[in-house]
PyMOL CGO cylinders between C-alpha atoms (Angstrom):
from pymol import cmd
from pymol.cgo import CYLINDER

trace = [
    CYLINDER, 81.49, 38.92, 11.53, 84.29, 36.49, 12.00, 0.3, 1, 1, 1, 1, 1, 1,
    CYLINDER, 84.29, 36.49, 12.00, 85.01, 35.36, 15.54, 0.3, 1, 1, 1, 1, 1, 1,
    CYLINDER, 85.01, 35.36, 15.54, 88.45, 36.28, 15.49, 0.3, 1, 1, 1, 1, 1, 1,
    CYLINDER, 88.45, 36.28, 15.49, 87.70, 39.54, 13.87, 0.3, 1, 1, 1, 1, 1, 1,
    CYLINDER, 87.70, 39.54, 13.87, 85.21, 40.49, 17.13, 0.3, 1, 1, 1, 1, 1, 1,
    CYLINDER, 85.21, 40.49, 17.13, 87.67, 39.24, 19.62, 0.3, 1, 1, 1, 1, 1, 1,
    CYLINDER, 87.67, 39.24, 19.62, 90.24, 41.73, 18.26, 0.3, 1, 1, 1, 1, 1, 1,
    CYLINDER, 90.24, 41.73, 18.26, 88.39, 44.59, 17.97, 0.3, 1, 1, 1, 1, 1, 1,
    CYLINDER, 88.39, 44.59, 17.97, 87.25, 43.89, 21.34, 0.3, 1, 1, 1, 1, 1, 1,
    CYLINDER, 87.25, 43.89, 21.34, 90.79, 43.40, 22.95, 0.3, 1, 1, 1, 1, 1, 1,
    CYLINDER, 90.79, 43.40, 22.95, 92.11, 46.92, 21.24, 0.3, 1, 1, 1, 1, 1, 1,
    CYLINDER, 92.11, 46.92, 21.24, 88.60, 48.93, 22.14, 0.3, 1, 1, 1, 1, 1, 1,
    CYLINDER, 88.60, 48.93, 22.14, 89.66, 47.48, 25.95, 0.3, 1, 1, 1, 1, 1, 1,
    CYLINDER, 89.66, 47.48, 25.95, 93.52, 47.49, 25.76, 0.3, 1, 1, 1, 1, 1, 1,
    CYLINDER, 93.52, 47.49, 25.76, 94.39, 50.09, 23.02, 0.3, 1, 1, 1, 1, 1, 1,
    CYLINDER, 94.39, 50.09, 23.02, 92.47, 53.03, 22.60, 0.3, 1, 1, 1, 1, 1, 1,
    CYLINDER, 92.47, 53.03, 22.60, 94.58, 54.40, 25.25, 0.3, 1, 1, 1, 1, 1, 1,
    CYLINDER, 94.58, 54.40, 25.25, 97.74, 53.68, 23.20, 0.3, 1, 1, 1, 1, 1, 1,
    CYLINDER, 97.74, 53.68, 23.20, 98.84, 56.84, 21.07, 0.3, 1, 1, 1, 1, 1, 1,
    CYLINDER, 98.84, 56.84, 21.07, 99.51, 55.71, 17.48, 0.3, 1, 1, 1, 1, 1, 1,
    CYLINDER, 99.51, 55.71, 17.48, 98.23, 52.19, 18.42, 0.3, 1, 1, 1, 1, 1, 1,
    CYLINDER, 98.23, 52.19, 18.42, 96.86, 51.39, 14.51, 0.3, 1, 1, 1, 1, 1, 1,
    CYLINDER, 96.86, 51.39, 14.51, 100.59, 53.44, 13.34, 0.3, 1, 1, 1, 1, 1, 1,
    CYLINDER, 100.59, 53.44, 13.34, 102.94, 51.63, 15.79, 0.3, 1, 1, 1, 1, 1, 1,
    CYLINDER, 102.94, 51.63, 15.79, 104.39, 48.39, 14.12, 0.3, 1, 1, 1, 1, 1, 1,
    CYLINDER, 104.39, 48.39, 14.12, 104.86, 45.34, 15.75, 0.3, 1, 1, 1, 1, 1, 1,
    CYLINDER, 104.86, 45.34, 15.75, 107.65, 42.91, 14.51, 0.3, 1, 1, 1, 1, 1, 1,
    CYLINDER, 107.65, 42.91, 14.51, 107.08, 40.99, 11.51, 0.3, 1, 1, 1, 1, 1, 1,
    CYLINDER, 107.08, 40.99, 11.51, 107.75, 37.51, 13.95, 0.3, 1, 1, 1, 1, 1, 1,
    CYLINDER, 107.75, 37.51, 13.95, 105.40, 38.28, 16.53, 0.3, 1, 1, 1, 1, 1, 1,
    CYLINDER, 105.40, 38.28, 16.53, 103.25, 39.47, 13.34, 0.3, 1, 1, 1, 1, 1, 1,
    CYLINDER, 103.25, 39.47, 13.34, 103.35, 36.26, 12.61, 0.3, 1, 1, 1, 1, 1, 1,
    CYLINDER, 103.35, 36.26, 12.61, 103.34, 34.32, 15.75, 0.3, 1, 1, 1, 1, 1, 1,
    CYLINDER, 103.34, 34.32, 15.75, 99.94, 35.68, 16.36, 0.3, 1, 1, 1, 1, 1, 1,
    CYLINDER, 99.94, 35.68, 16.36, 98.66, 35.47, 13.21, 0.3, 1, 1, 1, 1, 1, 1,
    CYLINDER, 98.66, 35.47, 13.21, 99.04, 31.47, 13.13, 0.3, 1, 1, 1, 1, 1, 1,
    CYLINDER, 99.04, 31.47, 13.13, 97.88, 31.32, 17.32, 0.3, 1, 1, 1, 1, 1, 1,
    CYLINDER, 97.88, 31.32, 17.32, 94.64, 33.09, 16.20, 0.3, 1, 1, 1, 1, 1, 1,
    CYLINDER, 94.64, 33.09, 16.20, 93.58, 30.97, 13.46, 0.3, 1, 1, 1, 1, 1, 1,
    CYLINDER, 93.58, 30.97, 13.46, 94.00, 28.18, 15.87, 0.3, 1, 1, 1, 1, 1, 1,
    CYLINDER, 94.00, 28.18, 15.87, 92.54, 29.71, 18.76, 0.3, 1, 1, 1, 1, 1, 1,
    CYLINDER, 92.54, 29.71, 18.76, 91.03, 33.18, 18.29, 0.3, 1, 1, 1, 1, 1, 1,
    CYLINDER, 91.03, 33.18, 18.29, 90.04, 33.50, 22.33, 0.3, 1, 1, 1, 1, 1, 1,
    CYLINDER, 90.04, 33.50, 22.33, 93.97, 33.42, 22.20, 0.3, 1, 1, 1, 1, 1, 1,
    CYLINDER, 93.97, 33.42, 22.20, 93.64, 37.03, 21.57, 0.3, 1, 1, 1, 1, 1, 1,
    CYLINDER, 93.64, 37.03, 21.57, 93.30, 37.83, 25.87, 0.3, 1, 1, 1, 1, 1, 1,
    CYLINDER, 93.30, 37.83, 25.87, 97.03, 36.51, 26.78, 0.3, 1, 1, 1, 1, 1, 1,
    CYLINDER, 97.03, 36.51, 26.78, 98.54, 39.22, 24.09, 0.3, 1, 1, 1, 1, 1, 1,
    CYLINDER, 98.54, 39.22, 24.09, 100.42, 41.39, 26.35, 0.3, 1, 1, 1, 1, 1, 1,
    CYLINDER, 100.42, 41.39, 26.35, 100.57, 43.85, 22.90, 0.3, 1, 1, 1, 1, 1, 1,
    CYLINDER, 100.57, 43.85, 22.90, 97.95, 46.05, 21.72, 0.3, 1, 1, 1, 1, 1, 1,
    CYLINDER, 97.95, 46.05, 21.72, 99.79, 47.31, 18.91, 0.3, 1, 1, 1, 1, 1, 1,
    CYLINDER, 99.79, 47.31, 18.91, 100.65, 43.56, 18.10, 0.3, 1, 1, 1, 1, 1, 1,
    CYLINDER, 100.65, 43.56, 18.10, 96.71, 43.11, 18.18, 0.3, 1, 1, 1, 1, 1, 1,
    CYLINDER, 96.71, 43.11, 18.18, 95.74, 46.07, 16.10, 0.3, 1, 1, 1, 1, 1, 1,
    CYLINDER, 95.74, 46.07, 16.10, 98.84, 44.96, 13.33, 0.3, 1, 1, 1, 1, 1, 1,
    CYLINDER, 98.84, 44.96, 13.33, 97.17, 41.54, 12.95, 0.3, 1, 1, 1, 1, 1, 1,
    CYLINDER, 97.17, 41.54, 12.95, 93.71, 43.31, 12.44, 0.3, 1, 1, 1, 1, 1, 1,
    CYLINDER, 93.71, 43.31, 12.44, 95.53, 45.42, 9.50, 0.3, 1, 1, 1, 1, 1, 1,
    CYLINDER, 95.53, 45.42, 9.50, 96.99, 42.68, 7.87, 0.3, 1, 1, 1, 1, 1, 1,
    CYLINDER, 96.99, 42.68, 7.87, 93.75, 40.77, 8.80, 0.3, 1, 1, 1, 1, 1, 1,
    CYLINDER, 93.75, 40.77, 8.80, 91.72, 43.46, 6.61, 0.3, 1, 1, 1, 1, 1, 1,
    CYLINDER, 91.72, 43.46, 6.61, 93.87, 43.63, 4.19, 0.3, 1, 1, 1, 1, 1, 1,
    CYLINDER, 93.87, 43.63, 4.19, 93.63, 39.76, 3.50, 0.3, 1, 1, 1, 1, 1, 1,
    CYLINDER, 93.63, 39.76, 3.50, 89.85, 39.88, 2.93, 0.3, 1, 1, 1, 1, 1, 1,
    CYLINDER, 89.85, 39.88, 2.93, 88.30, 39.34, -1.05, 0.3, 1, 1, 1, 1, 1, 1,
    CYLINDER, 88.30, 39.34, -1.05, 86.12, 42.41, -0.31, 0.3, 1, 1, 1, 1, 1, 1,
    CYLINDER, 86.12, 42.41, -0.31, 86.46, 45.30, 1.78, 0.3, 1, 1, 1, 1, 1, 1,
    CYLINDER, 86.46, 45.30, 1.78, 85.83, 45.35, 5.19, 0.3, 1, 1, 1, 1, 1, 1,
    CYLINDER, 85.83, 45.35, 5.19, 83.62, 48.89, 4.59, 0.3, 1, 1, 1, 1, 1, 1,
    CYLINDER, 83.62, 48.89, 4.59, 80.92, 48.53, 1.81, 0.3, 1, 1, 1, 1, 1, 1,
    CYLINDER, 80.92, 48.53, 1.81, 79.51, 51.94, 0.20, 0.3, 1, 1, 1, 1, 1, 1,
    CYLINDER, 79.51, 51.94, 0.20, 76.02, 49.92, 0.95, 0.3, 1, 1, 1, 1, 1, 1,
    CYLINDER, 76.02, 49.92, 0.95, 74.42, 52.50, 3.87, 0.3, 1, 1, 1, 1, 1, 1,
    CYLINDER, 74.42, 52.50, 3.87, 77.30, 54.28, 4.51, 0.3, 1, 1, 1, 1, 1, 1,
    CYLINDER, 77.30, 54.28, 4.51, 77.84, 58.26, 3.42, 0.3, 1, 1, 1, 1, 1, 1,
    CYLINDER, 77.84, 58.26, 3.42, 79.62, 58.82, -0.32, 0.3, 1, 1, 1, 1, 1, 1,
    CYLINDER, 79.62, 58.82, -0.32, 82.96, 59.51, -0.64, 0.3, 1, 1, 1, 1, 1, 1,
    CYLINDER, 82.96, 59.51, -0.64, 84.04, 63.03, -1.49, 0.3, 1, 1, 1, 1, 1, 1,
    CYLINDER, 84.04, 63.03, -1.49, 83.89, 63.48, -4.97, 0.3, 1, 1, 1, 1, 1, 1,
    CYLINDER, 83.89, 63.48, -4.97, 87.35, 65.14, -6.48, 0.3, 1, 1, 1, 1, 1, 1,
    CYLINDER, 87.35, 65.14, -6.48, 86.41, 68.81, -8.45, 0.3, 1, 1, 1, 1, 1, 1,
]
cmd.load_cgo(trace, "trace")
């Protein structure tokens, strides 16, 4: 797993499970951004985010980014099936 990708699910499991909505809650596009572009130059970055929401909206847009999905069907149950 990416470095950057730990370090920001560790910052939200210690900053943001607390936060109601936390992964609903949008952060501005420009600090979106901001900390989009710090992390890819310095994922340990991640601690001085005062943000948790900021945090868990560059982990969305992180996922969203990869080639393949973050989840593989590969060990984990089936989806429900549609009658």
């Amino acid at each position: 797993m990416p470095l950057v990708l730990q370090l920001m699910l560790a910052y939200i499991t210690e900053r943001g499970l607390a936060v109601e909505g936390i992964f609903r809650e949008s952060a501005g596009r420009s600090d979106i951004a901001l900390w989009i572009s710090l992390l890819a130059a310095n994922p340990a970055g991640v601690e001085t985010c005062g943000s948790p929401c900021v945090i868990a909206a560059c982990l969305k847009r992180y996922l969203r980014k990869l080639a393949r999905p973050a989840v593989v069907a590969d060990g984990s149950p089936a989806p429900v099936q549609p009658h």
